[in-house]
C-alpha positions in Angstrom: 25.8 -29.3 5.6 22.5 -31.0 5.9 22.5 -34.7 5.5 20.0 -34.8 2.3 22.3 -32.3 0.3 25.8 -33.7 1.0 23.7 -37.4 -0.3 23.0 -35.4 -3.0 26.1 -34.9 -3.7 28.0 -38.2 -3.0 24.9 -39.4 -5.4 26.3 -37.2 -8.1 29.8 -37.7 -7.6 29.4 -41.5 -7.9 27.7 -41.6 -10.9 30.0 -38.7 -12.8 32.6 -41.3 -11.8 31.2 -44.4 -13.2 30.2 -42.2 -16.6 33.7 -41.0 -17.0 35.2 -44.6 -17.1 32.8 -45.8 -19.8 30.8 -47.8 -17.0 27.5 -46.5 -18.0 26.2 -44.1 -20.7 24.9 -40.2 -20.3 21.6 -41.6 -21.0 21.8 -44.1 -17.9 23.0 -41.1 -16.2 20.4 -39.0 -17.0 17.9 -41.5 -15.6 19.6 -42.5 -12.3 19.9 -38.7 -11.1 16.2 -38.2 -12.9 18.0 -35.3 -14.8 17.7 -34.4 -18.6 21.3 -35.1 -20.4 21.8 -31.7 -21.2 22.0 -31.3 -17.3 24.4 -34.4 -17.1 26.6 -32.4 -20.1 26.6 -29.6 -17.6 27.6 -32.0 -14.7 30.0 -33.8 -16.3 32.1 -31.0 -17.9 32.8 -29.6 -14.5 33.3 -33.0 -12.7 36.4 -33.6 -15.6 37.4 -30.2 -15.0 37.8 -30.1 -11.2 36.7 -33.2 -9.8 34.7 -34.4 -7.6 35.0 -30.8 -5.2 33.7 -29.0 -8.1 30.2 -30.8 -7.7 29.5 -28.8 -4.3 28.7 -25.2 -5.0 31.8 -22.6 -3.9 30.0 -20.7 -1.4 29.0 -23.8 0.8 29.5 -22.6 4.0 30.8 -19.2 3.5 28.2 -16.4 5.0 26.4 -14.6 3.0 27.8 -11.4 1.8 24.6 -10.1 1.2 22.8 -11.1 4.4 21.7 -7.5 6.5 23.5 -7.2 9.5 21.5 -7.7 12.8 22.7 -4.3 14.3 21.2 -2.8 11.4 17.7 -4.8 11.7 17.6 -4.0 16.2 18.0 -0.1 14.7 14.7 -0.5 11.9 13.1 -2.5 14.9 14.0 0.1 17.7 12.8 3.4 15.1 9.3 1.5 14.8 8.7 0.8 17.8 9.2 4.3 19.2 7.9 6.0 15.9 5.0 3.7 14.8 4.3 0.1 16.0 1.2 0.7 13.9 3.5 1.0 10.8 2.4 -1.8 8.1 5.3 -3.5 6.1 4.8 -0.9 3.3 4.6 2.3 4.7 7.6 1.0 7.4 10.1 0.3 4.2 9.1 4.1 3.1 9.8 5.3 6.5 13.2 4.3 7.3 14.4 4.8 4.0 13.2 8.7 4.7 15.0 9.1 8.4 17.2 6.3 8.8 18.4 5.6 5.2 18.1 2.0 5.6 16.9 0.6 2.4 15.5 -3.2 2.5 12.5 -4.6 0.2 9.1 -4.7 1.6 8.7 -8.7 2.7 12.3 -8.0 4.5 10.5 -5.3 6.9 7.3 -7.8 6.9 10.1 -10.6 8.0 11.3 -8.1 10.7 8.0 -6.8 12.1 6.6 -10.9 12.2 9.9 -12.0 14.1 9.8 -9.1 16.3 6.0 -9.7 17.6 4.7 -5.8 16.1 3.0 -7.6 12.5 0.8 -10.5 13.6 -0.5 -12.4 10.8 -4.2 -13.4 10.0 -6.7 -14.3 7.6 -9.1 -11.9 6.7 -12.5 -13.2 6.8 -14.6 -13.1 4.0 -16.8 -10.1 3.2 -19.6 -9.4 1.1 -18.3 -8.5 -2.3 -19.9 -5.5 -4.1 -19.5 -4.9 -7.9 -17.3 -1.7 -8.1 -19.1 1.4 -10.3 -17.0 1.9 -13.3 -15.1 4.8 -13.2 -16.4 7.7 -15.4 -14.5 8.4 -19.0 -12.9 11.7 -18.7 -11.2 14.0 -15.9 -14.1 16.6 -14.5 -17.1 14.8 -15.8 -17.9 13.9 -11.9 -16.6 14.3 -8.3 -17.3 13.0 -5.4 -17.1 14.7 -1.9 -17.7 13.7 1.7 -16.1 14.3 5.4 -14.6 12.1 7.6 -14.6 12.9 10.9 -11.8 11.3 13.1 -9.1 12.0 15.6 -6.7 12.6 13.2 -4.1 14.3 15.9 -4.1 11.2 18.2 -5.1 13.1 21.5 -2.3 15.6 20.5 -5.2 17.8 19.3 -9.4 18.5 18.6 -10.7 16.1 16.9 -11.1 16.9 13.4 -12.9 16.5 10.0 -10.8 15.8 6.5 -13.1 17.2 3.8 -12.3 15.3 0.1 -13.5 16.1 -3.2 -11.8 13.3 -5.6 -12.4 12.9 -9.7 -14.1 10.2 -10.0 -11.8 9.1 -13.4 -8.2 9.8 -12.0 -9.0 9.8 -8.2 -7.8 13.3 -8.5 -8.1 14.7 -5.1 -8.7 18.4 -3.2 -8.8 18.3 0.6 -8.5 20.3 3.5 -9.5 20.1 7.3 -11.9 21.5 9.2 -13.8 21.2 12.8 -16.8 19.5 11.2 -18.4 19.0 7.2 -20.4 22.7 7.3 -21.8 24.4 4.8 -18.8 27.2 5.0 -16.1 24.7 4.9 -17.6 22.9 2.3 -18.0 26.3 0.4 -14.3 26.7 0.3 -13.6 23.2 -0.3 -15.8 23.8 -3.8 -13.9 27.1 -4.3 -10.4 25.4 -3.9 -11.1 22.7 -6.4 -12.1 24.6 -8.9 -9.5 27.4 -8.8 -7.2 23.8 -8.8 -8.8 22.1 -11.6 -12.3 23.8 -13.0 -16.1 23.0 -12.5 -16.8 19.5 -12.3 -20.3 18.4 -14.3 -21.7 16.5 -11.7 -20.8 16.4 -7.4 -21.7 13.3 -5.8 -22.1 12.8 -2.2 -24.8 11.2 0.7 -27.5 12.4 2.3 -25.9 14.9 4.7 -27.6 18.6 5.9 -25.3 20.3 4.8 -26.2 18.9 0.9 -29.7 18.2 1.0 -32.7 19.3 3.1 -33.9 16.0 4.5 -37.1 17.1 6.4 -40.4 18.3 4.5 -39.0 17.5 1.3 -40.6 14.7 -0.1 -40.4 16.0 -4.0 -36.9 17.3 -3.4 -37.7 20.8 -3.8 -36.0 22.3 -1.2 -32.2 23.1 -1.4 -29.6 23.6 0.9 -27.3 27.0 0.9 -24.6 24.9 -0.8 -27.1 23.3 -3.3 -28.3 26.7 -4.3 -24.6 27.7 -5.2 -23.9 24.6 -7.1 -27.0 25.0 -9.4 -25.8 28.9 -10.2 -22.7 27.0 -11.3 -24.8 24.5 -13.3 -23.1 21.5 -11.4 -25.5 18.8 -10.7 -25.7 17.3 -7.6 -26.6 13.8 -7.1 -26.8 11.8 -4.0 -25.7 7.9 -3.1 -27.8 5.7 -1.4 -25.1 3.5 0.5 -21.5 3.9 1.8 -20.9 1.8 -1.0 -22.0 3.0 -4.1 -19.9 6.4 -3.4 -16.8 3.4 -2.3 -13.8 5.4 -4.2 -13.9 8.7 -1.7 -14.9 6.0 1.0 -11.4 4.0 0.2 -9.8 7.0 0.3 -10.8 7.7 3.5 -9.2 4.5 5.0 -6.2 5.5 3.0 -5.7 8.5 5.2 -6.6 7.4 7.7 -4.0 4.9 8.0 -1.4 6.9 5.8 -1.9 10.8 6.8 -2.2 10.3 10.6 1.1 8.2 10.7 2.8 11.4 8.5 1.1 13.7 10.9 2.7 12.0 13.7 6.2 11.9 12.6 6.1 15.6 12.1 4.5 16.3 15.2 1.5 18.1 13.6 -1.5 18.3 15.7 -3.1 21.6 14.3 -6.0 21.8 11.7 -3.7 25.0 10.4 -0.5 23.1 10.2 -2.5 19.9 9.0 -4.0 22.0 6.0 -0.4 23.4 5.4 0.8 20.3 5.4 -2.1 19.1 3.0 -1.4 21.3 0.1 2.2 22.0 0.5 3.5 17.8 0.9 0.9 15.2 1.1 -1.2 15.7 -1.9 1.5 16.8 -4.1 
């Protein structure tokens, strides 16, 4: 027992002591262990009921029952490190509570992946803060849509673009993969959405060819294929000026990113076929 504790206790003892003969008063008490007397009530009763033992808590010493069992933590740590040393705390707990049924909180995997040398910890620096748009009022008033190319298979396949359209209100979301953000892919993008959820009012999105005709155009007469189509469907299109003034679809990106090519991995998927089954069948639902 450490040395300051088992004081503690002699402390304790000693003074329960003296107040049971009469020697000093539950006040006097109070103030030599800097406790309030209701405390020295509580402290007393169970010194005249068992003594002096009875001070020391009943599971001094004994191990604790609920303590995980190091064979169980080498297994997590063993599944990670084949599976995903990439894995954050988060998405690790999710993980082996889906193939290894091992169910611990959150800061116990953090705990695991620190000790273990596969979380090191820093201190993010500080970034430029930039006051968030508010989202809009209702579900279908806006959307916003971009690509994000990346190697989503991890050298197990091409390299590949996700294509997003998210409501800008619910964060909502329609995706599906595709070699690279064309005008054809982007159609069936649209198409999907609204079969899934209706015309949106407004589509928001950068700069991109494939959106708006960025040569020759000074008065912004000129519109892209895909423009074209969206005015027949009386959807206006409106276009951002910075990464981060379209920041929700640009969030989500990171998300899956981080999320969707760790899923991928685990189920061996390294097709933009399988991926978009995968997509609409699991991961968005």
């Amino acid at each position: 027992m450490n040395k300051d504790i088992m004081a503690k206790h002699i402390e304790r003892a000693a003074t329960m002591k003296n107040l049971s003969n009469g020697c000093i008063t539950q006040e006097m008490a109070a103030f030599q262990l800097n406790l309030s007397i209701r405390q020295i009530r509580r402290i007393h009763k169970k010194y005249a009921e068992g003594g002096a033992i009875a001070l020391f808590h009943q599971n001094q010493g004994k191990p604790n029952l609920r303590k995980i069992s190091s064979e169980i933590e080498q297994q997590a740590i063993a599944w990670i490190r084949s599976n995903g040393p990439d894995f954050g705390p988060t998405f690790a707990q999710e993980k082996l509570i889906e193939y290894l049924n091992i169910s611990v909180s959150v800061s116990t995997v953090r705990g695991w992946l620190i000790k273990n040398g596969i979380l090191k910890t820093c201190r993010k620096p500080n970034r430029k803060q930039f006051e968030r748009r508010k989202r809009k009022a209702f579900f279908g008033i806006m959307i916003q849509v971009d690509g994000s190319d990346h190697d989503w298979f991890e050298d197990r396949g091409e390299r590949c673009t996700l294509l997003t359209a998210i409501d800008d209100a619910t964060g909502t979301i329609s995706a599906r993969f595709a070699k690279e953000e064309s005008t054809l892919d982007l159609m069936l993008l649209f198409k999907k959405y609204i079969e899934l959820y209706g015309r949106p009012h407004k589509v928001y999105t950068d700069h991109y060819g494939a959106y708006k005709v960025n040569t020759g155009n000074t008065n912004g007469d000129k519109k892209t294929q895909l423009g074209r189509c969206l005015d027949d469907l009386n959807i206006e299109l409106i276009f951002a000026n910075s990464p981060q003034a379209k920041g929700r679809i640009e969030r989500n990106h990171g998300t899956h990113q981080d999320r969707l090519v760790k899923e991928m991995r685990l189920r061996g998927i390294s097709t933009i076929e399988a991926a978009n089954k995968y997509l609409e069948e699991e991961y968005i639902p």
